[in-house]
N, CA, C and O atoms as a Tinker XYZ file with bonds, in Angstrom:
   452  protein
     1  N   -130.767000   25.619000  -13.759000    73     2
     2  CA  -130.848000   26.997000  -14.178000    64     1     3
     3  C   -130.349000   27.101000  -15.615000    63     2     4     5
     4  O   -129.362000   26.454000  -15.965000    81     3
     5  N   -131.042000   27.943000  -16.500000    73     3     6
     6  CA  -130.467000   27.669000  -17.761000    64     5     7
     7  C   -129.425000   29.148000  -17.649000    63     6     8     9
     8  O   -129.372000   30.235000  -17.074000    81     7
     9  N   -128.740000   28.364000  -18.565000    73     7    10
    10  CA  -127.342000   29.717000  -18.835000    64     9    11
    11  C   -127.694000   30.481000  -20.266000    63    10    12    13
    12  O   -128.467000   29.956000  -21.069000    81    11
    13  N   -127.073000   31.747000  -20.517000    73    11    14
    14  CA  -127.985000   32.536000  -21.041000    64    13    15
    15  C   -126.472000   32.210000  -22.425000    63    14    16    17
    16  O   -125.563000   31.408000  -22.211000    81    15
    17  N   -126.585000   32.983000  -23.615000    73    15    18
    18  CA  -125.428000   32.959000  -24.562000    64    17    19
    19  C   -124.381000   33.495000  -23.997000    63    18    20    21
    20  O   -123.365000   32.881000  -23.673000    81    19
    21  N   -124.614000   34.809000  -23.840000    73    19    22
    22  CA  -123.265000   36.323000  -23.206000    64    21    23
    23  C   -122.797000   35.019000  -22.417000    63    22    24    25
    24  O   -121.912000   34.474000  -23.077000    81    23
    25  N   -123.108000   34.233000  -21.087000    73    23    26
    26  CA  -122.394000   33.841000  -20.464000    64    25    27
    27  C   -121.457000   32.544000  -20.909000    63    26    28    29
    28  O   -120.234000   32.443000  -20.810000    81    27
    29  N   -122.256000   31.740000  -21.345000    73    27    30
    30  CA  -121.232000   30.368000  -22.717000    64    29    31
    31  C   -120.164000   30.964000  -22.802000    63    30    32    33
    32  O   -119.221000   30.803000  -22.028000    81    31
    33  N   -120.201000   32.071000  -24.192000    73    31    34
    34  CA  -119.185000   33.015000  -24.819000    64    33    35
    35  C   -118.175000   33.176000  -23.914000    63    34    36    37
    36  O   -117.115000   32.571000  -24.072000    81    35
    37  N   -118.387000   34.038000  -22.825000    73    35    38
    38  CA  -117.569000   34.342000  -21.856000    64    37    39
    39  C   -116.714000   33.050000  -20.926000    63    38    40    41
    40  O   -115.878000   33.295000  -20.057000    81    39
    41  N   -117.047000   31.988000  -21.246000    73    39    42
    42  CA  -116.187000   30.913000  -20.754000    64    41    43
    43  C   -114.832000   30.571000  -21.338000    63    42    44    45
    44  O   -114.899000   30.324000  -22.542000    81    43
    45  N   -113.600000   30.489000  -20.803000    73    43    46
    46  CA  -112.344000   30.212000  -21.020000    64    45    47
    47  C   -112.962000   28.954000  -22.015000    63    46    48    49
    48  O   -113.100000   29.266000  -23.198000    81    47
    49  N   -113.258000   27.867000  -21.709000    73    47    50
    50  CA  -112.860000   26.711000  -22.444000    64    49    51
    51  C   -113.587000   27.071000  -23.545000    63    50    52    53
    52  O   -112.940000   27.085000  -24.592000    81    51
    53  N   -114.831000   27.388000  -23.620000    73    51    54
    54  CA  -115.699000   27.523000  -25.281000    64    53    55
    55  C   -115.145000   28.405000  -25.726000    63    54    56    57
    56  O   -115.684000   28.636000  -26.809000    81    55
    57  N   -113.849000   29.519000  -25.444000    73    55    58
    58  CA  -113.465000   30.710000  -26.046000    64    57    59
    59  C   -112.203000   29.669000  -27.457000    63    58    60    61
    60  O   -112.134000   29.570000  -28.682000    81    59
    61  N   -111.249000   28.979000  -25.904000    73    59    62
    62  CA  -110.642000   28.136000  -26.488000    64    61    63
    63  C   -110.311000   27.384000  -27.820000    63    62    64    65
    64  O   -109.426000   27.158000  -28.644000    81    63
    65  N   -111.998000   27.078000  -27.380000    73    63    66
    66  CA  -112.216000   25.759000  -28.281000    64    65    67
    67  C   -112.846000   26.076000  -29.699000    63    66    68    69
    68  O   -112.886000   25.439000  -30.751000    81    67
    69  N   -113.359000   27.413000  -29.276000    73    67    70
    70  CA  -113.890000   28.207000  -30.575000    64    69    71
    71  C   -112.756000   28.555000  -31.599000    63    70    72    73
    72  O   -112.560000   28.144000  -32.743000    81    71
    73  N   -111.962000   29.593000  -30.686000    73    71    74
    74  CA  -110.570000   30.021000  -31.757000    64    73    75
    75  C   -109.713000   29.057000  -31.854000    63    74    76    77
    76  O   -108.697000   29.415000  -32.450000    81    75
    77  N   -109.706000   27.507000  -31.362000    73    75    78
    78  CA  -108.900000   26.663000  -32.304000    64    77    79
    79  C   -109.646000   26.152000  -33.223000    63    78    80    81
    80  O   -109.079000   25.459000  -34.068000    81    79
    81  N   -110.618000   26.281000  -33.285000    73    79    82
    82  CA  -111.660000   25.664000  -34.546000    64    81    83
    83  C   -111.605000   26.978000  -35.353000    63    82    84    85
    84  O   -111.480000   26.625000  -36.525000    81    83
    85  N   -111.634000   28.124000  -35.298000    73    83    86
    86  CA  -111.527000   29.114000  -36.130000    64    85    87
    87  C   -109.896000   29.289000  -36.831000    63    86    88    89
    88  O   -109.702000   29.266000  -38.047000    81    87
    89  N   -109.032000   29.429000  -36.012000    73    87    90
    90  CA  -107.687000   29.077000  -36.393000    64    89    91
    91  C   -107.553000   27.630000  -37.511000    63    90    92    93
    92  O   -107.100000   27.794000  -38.644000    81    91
    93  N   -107.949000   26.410000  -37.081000    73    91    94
    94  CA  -108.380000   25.538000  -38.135000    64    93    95
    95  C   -108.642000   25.683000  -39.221000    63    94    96    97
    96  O   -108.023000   25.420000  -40.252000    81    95
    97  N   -109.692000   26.162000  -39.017000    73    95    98
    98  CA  -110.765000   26.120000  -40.987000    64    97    99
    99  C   -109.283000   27.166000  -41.533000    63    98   100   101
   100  O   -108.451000   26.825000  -42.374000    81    99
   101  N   -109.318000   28.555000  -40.706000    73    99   102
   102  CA  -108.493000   29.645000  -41.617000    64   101   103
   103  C   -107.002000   29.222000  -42.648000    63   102   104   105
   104  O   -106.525000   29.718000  -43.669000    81   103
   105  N   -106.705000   28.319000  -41.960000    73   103   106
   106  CA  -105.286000   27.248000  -42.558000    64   105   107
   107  C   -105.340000   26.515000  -43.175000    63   106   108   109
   108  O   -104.401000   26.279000  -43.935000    81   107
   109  N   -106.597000   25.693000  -43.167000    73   107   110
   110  CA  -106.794000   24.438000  -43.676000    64   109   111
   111  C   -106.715000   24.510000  -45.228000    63   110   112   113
   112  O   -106.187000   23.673000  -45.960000    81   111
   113  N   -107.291000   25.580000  -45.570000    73   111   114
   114  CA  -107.010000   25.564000  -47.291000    64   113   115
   115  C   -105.846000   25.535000  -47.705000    63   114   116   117
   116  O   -105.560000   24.930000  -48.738000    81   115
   117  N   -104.885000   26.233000  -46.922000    73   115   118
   118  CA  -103.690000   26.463000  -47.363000    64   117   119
   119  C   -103.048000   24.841000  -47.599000    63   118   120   121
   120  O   -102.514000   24.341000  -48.589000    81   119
   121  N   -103.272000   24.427000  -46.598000    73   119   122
   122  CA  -102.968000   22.934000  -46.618000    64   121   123
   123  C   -103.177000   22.039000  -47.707000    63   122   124   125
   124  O   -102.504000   21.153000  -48.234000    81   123
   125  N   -104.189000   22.477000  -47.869000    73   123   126
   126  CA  -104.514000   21.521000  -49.043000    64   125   127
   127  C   -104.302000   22.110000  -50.205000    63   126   128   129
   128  O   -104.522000   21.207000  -51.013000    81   127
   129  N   -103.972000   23.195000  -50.883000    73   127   130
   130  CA  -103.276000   23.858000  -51.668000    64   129   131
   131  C   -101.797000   23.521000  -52.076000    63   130   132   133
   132  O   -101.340000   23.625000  -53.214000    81   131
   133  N   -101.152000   23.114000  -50.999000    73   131   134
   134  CA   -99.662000   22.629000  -51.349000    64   133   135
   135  C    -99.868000   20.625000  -51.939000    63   134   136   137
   136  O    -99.191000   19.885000  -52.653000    81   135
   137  N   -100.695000   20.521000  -51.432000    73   135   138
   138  CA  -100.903000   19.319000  -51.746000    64   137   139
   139  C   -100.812000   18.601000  -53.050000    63   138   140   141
   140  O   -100.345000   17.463000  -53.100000    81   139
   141  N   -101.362000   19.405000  -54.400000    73   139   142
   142  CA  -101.359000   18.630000  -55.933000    64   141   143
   143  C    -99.871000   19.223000  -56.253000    63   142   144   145
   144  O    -99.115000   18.380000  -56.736000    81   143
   145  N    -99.338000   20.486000  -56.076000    73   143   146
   146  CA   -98.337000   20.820000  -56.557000    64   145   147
   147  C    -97.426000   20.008000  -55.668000    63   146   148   149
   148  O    -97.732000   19.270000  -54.731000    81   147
   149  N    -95.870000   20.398000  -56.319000    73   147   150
   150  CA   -94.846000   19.846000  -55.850000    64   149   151
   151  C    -94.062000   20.578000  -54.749000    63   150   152   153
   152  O    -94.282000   21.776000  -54.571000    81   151
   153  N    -93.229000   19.973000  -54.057000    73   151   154
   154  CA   -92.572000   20.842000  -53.062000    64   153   155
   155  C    -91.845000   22.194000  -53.357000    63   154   156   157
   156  O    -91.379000   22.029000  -54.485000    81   155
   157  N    -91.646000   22.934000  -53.103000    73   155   158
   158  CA   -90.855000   24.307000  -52.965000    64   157   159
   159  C    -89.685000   24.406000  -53.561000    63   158   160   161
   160  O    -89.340000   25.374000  -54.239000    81   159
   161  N    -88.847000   23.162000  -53.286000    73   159   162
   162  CA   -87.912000   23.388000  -53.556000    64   161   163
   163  C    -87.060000   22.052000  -54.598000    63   162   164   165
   164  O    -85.877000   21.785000  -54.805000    81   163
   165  N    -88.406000   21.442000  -55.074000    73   163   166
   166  CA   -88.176000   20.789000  -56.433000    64   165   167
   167  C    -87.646000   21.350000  -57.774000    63   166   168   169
   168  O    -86.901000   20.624000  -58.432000    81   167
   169  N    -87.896000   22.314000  -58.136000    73   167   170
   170  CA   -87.179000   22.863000  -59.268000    64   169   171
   171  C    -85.807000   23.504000  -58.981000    63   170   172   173
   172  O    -85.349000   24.122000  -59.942000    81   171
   173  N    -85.125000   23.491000  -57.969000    73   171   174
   174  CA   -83.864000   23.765000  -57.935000    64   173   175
   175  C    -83.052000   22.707000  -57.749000    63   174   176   177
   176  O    -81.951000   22.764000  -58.294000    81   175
   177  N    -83.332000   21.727000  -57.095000    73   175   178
   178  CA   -82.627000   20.058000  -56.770000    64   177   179
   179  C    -83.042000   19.469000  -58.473000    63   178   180   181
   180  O    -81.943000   18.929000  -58.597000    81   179
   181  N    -83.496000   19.267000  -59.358000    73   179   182
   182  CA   -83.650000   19.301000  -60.397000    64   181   183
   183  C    -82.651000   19.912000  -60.886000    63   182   184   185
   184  O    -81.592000   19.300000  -61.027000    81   183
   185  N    -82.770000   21.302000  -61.265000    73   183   186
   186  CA   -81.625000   22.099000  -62.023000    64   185   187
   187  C    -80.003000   22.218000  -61.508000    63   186   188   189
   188  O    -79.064000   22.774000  -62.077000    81   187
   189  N    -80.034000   21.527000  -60.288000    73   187   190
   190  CA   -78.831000   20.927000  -59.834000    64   189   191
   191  C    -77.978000   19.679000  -60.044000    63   190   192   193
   192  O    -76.766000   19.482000  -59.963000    81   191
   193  N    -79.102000   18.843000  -60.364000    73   191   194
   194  CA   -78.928000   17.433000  -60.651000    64   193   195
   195  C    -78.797000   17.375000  -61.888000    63   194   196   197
   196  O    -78.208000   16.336000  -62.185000    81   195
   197  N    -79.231000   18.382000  -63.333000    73   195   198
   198  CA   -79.218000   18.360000  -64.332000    64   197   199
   199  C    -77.717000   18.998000  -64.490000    63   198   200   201
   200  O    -76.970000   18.473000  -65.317000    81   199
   201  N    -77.185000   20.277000  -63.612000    73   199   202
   202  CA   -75.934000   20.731000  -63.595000    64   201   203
   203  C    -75.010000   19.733000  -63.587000    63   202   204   205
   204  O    -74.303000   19.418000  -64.545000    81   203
   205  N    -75.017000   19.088000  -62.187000    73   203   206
   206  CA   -73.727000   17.801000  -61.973000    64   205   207
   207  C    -73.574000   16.568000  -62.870000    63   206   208   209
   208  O    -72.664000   15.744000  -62.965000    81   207
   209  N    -75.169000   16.744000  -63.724000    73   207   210
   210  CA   -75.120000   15.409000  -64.490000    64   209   211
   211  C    -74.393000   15.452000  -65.616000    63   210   212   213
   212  O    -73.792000   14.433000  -65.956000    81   211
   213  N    -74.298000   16.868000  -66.553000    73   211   214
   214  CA   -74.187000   17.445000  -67.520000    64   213   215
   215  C    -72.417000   17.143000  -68.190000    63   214   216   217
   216  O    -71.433000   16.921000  -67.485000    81   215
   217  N    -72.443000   17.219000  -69.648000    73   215   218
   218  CA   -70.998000   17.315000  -69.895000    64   217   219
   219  C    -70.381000   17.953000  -69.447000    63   218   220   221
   220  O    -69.539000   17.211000  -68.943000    81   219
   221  N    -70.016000   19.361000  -69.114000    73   219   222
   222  CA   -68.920000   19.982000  -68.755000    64   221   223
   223  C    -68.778000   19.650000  -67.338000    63   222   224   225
   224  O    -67.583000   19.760000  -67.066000    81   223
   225  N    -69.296000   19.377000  -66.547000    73   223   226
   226  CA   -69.504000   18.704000  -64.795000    64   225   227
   227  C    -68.378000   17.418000  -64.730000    63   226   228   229
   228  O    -67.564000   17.155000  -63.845000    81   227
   229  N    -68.669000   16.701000  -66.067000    73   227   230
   230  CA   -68.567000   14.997000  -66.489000    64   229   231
   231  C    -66.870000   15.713000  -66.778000    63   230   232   233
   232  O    -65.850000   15.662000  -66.091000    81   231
   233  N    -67.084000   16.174000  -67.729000    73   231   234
   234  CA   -65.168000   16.743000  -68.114000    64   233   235
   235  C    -64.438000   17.290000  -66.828000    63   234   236   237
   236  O    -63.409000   16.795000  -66.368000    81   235
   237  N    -65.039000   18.263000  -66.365000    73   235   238
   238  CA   -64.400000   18.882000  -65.209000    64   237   239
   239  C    -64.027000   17.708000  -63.807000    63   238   240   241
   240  O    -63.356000   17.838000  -62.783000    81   239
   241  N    -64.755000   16.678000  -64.324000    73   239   242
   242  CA   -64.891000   16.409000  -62.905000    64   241   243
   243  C    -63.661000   14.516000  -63.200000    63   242   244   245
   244  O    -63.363000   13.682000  -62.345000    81   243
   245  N    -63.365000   14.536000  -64.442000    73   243   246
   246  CA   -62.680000   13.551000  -65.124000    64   245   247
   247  C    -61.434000   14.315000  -64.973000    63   246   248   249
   248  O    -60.643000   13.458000  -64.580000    81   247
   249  N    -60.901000   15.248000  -65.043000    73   247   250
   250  CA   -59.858000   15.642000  -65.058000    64   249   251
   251  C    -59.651000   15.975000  -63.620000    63   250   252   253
   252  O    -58.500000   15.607000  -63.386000    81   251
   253  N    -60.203000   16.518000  -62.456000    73   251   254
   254  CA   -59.943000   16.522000  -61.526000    64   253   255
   255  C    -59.867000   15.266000  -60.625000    63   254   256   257
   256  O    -59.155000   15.232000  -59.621000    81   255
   257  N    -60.589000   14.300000  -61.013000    73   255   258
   258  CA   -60.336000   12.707000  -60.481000    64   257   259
   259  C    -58.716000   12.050000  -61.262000    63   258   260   261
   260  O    -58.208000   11.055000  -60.745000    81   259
   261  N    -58.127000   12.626000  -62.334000    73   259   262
   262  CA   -56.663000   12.333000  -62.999000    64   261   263
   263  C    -55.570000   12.737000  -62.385000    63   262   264   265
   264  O    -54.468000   12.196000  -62.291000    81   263
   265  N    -56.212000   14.340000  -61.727000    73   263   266
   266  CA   -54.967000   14.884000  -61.403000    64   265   267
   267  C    -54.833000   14.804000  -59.982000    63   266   268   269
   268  O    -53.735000   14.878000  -59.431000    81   267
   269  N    -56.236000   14.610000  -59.186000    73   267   270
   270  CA   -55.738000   13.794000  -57.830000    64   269   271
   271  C    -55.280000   12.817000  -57.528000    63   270   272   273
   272  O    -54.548000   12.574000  -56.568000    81   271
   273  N    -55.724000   12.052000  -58.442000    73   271   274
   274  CA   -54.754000   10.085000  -58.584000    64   273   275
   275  C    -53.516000   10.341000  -58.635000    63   274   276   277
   276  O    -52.745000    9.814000  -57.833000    81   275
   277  N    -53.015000   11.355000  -59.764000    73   275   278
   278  CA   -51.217000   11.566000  -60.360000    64   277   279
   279  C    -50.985000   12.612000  -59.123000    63   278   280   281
   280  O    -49.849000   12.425000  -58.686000    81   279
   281  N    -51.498000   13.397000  -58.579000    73   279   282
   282  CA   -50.904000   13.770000  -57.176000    64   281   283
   283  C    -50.824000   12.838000  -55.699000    63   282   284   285
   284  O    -50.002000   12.891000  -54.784000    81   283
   285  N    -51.719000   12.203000  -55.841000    73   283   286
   286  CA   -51.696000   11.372000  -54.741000    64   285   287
   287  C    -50.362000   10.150000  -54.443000    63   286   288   289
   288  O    -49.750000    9.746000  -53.454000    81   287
   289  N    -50.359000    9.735000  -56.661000    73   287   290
   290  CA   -49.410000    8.607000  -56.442000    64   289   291
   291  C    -47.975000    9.227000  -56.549000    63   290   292   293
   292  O    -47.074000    8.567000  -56.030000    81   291
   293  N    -47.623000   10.487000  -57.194000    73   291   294
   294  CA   -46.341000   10.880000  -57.201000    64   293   295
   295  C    -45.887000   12.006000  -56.570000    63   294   296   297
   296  O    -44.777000   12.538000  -56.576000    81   295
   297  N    -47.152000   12.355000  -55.898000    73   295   298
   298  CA   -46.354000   13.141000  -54.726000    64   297   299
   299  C    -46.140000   12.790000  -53.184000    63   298   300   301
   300  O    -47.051000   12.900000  -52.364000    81   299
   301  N    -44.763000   12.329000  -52.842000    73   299   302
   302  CA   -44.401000   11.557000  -52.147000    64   301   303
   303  C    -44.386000   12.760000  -50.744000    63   302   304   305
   304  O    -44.583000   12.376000  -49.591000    81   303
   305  N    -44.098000   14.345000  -51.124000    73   303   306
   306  CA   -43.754000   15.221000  -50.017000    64   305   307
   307  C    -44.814000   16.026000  -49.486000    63   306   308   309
   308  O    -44.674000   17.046000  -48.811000    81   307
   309  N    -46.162000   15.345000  -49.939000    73   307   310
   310  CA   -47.736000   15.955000  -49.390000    64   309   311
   311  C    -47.949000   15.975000  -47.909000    63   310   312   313
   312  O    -47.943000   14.931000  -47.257000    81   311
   313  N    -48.137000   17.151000  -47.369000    73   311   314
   314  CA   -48.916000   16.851000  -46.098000    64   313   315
   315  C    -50.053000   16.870000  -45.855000    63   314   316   317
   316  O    -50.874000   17.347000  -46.638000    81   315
   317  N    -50.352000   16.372000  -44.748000    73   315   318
   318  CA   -51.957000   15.866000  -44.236000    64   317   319
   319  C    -53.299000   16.436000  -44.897000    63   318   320   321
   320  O    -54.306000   15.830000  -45.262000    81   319
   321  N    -53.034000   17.580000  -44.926000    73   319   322
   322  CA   -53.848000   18.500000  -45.161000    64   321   323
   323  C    -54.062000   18.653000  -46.508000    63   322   324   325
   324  O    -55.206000   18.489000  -46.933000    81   323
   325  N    -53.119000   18.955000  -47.301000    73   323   326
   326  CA   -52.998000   18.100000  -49.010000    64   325   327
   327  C    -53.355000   16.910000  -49.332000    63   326   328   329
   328  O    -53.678000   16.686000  -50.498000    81   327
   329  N    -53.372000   16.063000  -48.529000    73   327   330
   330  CA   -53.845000   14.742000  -48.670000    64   329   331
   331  C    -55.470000   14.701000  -48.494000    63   330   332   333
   332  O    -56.253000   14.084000  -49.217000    81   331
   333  N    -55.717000   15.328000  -47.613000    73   331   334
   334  CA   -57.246000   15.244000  -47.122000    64   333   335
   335  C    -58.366000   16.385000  -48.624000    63   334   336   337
   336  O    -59.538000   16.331000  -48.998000    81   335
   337  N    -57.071000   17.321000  -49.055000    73   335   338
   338  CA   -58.266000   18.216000  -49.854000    64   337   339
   339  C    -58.184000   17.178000  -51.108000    63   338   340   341
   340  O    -59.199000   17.055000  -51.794000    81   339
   341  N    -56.994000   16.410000  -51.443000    73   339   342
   342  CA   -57.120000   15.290000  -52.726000    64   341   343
   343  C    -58.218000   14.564000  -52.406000    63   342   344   345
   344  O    -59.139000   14.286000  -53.174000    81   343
   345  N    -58.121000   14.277000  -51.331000    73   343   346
   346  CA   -59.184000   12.987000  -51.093000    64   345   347
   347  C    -60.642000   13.682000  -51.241000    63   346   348   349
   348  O    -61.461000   12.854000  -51.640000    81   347
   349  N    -60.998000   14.511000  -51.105000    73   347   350
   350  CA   -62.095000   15.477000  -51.010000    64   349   351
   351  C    -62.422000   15.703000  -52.248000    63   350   352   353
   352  O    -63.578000   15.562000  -52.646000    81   351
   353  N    -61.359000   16.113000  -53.063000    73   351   354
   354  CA   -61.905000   16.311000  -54.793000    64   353   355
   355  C    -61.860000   14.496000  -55.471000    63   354   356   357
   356  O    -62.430000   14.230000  -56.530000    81   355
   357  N    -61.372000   13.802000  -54.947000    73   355   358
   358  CA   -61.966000   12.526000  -55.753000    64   357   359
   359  C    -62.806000   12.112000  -55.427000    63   358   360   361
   360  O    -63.452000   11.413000  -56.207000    81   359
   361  N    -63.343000   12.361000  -53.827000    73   359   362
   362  CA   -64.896000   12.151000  -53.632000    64   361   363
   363  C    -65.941000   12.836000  -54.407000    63   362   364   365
   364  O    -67.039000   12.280000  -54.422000    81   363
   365  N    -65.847000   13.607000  -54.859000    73   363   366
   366  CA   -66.737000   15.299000  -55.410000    64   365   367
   367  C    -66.939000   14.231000  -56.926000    63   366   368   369
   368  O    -67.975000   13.845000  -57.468000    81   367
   369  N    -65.186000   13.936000  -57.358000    73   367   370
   370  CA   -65.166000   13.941000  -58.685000    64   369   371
   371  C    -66.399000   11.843000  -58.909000    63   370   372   373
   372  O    -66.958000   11.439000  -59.928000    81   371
   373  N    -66.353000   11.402000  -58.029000    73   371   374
   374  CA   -66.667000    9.671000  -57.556000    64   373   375
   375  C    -68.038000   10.095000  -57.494000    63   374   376   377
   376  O    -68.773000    9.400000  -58.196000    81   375
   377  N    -68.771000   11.291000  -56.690000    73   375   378
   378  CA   -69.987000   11.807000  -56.996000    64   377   379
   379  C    -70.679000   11.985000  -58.260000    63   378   380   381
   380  O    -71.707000   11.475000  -58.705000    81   379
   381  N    -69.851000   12.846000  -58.733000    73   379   382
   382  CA   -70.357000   13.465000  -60.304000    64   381   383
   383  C    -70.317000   12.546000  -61.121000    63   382   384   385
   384  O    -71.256000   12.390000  -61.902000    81   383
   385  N    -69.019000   11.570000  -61.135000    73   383   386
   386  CA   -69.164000   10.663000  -61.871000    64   385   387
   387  C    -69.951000    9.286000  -61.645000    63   386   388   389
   388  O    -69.552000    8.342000  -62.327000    81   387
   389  N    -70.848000    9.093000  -60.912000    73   387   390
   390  CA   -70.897000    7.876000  -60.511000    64   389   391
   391  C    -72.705000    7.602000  -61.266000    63   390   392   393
   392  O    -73.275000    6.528000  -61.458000    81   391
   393  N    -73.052000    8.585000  -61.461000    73   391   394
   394  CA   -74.225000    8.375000  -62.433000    64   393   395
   395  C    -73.837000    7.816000  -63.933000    63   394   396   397
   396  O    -74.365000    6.880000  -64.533000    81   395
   397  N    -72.773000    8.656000  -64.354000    73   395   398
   398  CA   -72.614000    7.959000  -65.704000    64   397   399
   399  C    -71.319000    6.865000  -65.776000    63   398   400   401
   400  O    -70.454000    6.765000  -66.647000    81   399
   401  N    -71.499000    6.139000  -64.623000    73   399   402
   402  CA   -70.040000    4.850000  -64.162000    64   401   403
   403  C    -71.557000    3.981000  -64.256000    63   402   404   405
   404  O    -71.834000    3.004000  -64.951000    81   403
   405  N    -72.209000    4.566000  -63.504000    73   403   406
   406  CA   -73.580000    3.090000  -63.394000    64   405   407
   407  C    -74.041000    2.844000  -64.469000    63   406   408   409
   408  O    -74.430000    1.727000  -64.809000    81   407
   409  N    -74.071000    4.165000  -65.373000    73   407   410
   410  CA   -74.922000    4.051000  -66.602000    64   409   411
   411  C    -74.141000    2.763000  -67.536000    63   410   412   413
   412  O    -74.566000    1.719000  -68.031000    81   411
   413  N    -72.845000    3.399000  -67.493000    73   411   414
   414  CA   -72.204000    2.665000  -68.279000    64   413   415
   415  C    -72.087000    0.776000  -68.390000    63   414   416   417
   416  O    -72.035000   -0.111000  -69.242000    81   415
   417  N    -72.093000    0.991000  -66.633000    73   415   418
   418  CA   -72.288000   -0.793000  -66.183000    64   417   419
   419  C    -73.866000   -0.903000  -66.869000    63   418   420   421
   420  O    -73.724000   -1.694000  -67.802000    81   419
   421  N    -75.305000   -0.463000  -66.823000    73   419   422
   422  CA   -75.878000   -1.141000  -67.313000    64   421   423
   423  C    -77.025000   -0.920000  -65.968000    63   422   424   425
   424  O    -78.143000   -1.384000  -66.191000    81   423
   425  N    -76.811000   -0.234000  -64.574000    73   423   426
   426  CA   -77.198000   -0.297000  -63.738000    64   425   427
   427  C    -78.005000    1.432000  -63.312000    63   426   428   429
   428  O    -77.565000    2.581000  -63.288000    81   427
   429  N    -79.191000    0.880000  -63.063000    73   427   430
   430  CA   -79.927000    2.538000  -63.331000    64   429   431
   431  C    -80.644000    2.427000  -61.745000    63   430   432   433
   432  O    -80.540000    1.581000  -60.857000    81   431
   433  N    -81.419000    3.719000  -61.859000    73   431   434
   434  CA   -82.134000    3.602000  -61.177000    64   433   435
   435  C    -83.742000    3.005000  -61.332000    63   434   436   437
   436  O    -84.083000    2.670000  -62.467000    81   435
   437  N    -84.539000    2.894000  -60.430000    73   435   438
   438  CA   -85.688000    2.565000  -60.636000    64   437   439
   439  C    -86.701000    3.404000  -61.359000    63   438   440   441
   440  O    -86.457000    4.592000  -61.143000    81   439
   441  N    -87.769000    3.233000  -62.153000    73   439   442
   442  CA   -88.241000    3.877000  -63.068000    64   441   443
   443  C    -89.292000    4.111000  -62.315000    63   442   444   445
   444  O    -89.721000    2.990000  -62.039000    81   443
   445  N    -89.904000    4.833000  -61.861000    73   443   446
   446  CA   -91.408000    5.394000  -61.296000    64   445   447
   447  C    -93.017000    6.078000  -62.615000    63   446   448   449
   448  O    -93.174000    7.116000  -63.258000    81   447
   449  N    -93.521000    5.309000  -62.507000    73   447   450
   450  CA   -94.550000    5.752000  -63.432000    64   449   451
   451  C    -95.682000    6.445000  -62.616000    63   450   452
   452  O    -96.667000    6.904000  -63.194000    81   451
């Protein structure tokens, strides 16, 4: 018996299978639109990395790695908790500085062309 269109249409699975193929195409550009550009949130990890890299980051962050060393070694009456926020700013300061510690050794990162 042949089946007529109205009735096809009216089937759960070809309804299905239609509006995920319609849902498809409608997205698909979008998709490929993000594709040549860069991610979303590249120009702020950038202007962050240019922040921490920067002289005043490099000063700020040299003097706070001095004065946690000279607190750490001569203050004998620190508690735990003083101890843990020192240790916390010489990590911060071991961060900031550790781009221009490598530079200095001679040791970079990889160059991407």
């Amino acid at each position: 018996m042949k089946k007529s269109i109205s009735t096809t249409i009216h089937n759960p699975t070809i309804r299905r299978v239609g509006m995920t193929g319609v849902v498809f195409l409608a997205t698909i550009s979008n998709a490929f639109a993000t594709g040549a550009g860069g991610l979303p949130w590249d120009s702020a990890i950038i202007q962050l990395q240019s922040d921490l890299t920067g002289p005043v980051a490099t000063a700020i962050s040299v003097i706070a790695f001095l004065a946690a060393g000279a607190a750490l070694v001569f203050g004998e009456e620190l508690g735990g908790i003083a101890k843990k926020a020192l240790f916390v700013v010489l990590g911060v300061a071991f961060i900031v500085l550790g781009d221009k510690f490598l530079a200095a050794m001679g040791l970079t990162g990889a160059l991407i062309y």
